[in-house]
C-alpha positions as CSV (number, residue, x, y, z in Angstrom):
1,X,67.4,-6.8,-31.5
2,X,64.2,-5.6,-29.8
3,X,64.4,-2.5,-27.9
4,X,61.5,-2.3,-25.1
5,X,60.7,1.4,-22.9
6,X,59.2,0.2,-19.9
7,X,57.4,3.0,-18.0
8,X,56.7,2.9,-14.5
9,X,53.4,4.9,-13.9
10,X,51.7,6.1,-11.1
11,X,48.4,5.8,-12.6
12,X,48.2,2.9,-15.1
13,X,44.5,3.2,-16.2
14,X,45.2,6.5,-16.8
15,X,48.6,5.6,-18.6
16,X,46.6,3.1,-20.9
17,X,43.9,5.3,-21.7
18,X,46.7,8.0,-23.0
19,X,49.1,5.7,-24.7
20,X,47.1,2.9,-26.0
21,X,43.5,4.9,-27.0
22,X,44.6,8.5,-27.5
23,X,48.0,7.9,-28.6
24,X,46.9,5.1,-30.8
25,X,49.7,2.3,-30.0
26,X,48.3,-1.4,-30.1
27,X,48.2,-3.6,-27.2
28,X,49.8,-6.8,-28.1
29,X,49.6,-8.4,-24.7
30,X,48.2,-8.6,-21.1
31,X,50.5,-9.9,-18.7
32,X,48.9,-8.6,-15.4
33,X,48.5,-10.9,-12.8
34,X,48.3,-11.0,-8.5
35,X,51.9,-9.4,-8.9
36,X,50.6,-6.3,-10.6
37,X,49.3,-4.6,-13.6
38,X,51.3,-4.6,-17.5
39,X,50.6,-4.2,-20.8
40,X,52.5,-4.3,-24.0
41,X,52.3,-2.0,-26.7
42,X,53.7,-2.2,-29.9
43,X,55.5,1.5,-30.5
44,X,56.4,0.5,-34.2
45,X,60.1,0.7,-35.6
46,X,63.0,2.3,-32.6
47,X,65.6,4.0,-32.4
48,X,67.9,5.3,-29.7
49,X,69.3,8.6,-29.8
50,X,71.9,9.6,-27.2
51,X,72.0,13.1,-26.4
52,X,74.8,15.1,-24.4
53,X,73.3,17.4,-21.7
54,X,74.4,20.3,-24.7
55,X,72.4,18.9,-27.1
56,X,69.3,17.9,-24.9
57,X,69.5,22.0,-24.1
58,X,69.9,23.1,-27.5
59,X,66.7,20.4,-28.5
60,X,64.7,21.6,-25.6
61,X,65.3,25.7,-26.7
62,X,64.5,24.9,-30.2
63,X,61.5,22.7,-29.6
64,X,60.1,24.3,-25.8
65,X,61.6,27.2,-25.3
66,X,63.6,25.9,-22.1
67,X,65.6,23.4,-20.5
68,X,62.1,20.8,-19.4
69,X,63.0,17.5,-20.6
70,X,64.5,14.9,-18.2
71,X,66.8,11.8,-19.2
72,X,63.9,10.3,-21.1
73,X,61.9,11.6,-23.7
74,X,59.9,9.8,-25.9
75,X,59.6,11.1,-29.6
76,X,56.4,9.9,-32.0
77,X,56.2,10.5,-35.7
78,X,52.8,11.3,-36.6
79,X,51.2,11.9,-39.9
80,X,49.0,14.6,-39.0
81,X,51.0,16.6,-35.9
82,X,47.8,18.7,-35.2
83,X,45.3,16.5,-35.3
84,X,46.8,14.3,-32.6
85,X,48.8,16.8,-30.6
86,X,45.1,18.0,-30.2
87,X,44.1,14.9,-29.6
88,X,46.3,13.9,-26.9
89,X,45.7,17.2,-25.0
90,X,42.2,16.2,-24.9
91,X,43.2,13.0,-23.8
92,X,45.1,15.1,-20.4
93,X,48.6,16.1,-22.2
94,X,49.8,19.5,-21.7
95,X,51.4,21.4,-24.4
96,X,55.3,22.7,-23.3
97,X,55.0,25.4,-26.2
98,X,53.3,25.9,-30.0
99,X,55.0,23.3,-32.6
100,X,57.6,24.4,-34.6
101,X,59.8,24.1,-37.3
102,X,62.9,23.2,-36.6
103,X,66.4,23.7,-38.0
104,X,66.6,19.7,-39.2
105,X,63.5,20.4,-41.3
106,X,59.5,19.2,-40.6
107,X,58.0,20.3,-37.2
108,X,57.8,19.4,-33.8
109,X,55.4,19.7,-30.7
110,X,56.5,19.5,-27.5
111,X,53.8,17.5,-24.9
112,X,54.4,16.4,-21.7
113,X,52.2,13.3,-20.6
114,X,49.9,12.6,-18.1
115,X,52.2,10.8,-16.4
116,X,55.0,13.4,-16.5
117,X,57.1,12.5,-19.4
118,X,58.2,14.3,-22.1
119,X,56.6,14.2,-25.7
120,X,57.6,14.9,-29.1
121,X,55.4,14.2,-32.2
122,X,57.3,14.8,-35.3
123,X,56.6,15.0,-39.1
124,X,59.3,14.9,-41.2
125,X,57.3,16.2,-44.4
């Protein structure tokens, strides 16, 4: 099975610039055309989690300090969480709070996109 996340943007250069060059996720194709503008990029190995609105609170205290994430929110695993968390702020990402460490080990930083969405790069180690 392959799992696709399409995200409807309200400004795609700006979308590609953040996902594809700062976030670092290969384009595999161009499908633009006269009907509008696409991409695809390959995100790596997926999984789905499915959170209860308890859990998504208990996640979003632990990892931002509040209740900010909405029904979507896309989770990276990086190798090196502060190089790219401070590379994707640069990139136009603001930070929803300092990483931490959280109870289910390795740490977390919470990001929310140029485009609105919620972000969180992970390292397991």
């Amino acid at each position: 099975m392959n799992v696709r996340v399409v995200l409807t943007v309200p400004d795609f250069d700006e979308a590609v610039a953040f996902y594809r060059d700062a976030v670092g996720l290969e384009q595999l194709a161009d499908w633009s055309g006269d009907d509008g503008r696409v991409i695809l990029l390959d995100a790596g190995h997926a999984t789905l989690e499915l959170f209860d609105e308890q859990q998504a609170a208990s996640v979003d205290r632990i990892e931002a300090g509040s209740r900010v994430s909405g029904t979507v929110r896309l989770a990276l695993e990086v190798d090196d969480l502060d190089v790219t968390a401070q590379r994707l702020l640069a990139a136009g990402a603001k930070a929803e709070a300092e990483p931490v460490v959280p109870p289910w080990g390795g740490r977390n930083a919470r990001l929310r996109t140029p485009d609105g969405m919620q972000l969180t790069l992970f390292n397991e180690t």
